[in-house]
VEXKE-545293 format. One record per residue (C-alpha): y, z, x. Coordinates in nm, 2 decimals, decimal comma. Layout:
// residues N
<rec y="Y" z="Z" x="X"/>
...
//
This chain:
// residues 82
<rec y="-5,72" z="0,56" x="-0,44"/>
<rec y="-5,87" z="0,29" x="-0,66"/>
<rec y="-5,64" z="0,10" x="-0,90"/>
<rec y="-5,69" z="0,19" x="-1,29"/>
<rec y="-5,70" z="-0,11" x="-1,53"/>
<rec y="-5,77" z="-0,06" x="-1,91"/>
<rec y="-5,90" z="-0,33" x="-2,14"/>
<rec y="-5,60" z="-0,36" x="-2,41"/>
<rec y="-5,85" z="-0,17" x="-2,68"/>
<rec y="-5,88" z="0,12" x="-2,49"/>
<rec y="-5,52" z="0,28" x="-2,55"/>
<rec y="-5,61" z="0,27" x="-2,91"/>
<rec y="-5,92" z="0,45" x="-2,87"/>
<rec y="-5,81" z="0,69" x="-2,65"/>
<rec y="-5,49" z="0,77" x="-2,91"/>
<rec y="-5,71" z="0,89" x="-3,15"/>
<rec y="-5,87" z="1,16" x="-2,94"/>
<rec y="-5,73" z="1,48" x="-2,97"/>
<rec y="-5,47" z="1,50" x="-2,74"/>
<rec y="-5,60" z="1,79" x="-2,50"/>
<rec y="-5,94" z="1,57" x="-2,44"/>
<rec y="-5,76" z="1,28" x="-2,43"/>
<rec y="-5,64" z="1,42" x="-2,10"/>
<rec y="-5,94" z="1,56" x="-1,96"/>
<rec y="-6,10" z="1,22" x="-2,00"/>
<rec y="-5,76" z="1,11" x="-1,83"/>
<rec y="-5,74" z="1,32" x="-1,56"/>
<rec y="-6,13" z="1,26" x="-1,52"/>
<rec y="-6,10" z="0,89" x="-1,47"/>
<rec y="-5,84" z="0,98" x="-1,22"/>
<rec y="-6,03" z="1,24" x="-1,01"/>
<rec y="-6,33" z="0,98" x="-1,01"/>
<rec y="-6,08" z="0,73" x="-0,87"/>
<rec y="-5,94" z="0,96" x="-0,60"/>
<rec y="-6,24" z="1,10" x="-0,46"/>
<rec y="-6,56" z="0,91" x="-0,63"/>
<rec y="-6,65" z="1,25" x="-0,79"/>
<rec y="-6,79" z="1,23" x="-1,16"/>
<rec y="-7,08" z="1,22" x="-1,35"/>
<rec y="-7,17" z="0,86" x="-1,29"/>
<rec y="-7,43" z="0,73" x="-1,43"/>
<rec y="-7,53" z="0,33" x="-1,42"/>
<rec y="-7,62" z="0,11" x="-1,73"/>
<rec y="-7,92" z="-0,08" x="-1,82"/>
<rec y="-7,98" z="-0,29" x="-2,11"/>
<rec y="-7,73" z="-0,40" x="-2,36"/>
<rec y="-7,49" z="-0,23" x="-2,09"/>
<rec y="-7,60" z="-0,35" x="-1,77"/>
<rec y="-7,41" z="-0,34" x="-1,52"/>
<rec y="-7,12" z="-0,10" x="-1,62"/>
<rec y="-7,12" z="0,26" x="-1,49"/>
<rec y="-7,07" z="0,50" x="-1,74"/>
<rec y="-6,87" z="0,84" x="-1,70"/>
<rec y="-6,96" z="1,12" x="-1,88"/>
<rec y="-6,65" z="1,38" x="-2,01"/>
<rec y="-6,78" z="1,61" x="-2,23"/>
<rec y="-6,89" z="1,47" x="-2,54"/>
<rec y="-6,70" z="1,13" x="-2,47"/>
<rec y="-6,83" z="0,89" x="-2,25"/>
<rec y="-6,63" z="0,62" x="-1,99"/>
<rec y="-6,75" z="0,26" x="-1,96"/>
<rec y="-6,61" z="0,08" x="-1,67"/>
<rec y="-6,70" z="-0,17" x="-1,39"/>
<rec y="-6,56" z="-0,09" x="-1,02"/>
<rec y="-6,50" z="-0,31" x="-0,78"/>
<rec y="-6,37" z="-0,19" x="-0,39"/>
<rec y="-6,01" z="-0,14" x="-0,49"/>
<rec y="-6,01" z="-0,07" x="-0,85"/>
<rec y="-6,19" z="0,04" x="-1,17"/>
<rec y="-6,15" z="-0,15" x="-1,55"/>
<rec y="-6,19" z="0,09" x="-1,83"/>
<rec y="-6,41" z="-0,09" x="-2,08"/>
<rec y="-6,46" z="0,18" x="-2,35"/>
<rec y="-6,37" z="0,57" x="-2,45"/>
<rec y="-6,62" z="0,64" x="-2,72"/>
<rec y="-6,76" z="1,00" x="-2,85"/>
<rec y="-7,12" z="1,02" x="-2,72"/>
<rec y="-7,26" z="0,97" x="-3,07"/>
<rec y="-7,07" z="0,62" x="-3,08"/>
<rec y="-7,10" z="0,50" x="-2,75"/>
<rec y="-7,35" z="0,30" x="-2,75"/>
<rec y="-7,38" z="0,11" x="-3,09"/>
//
């Protein structure tokens, strides 16, 4: 299993989530980091070279390297890319 890391604004956004998709996002992030499986999608543009995950209507940015992930961003879909 990969290592989670999260940028220090990313507790704050993910606090004001309600709390039973806060934890689908969670538990997303973790599955992804167990077995790789997620809807994974990579960046271009303003976002290159972040992978994004999609949860729903909330989307993950992070950057992976071989033994760990960094959570960049939790942002609704309407958000997440401004």
């Amino acid at each position: 299993m990969k290592k989670i890391h999260f940028e220090p604004s990313v507790p704050a956004e993910i606090r004001v989530i309600p709390q039973h998709i806060a934890m689908t996002i969670l538990e997303a992030i973790h599955r992804y980091a167990e077995t790789g499986v997620g809807r994974i999608k990579p960046l271009s543009g303003e976002f290159e070279g972040f992978l994004r995950l999609r949860v729903g209507n909330h989307r993950v940015f992070f950057k992976e390297t071989e033994d760990s992930i960094v959570i960049h961003r939790v942002r609704d879909r309407r958000e997440a890319y401004r």
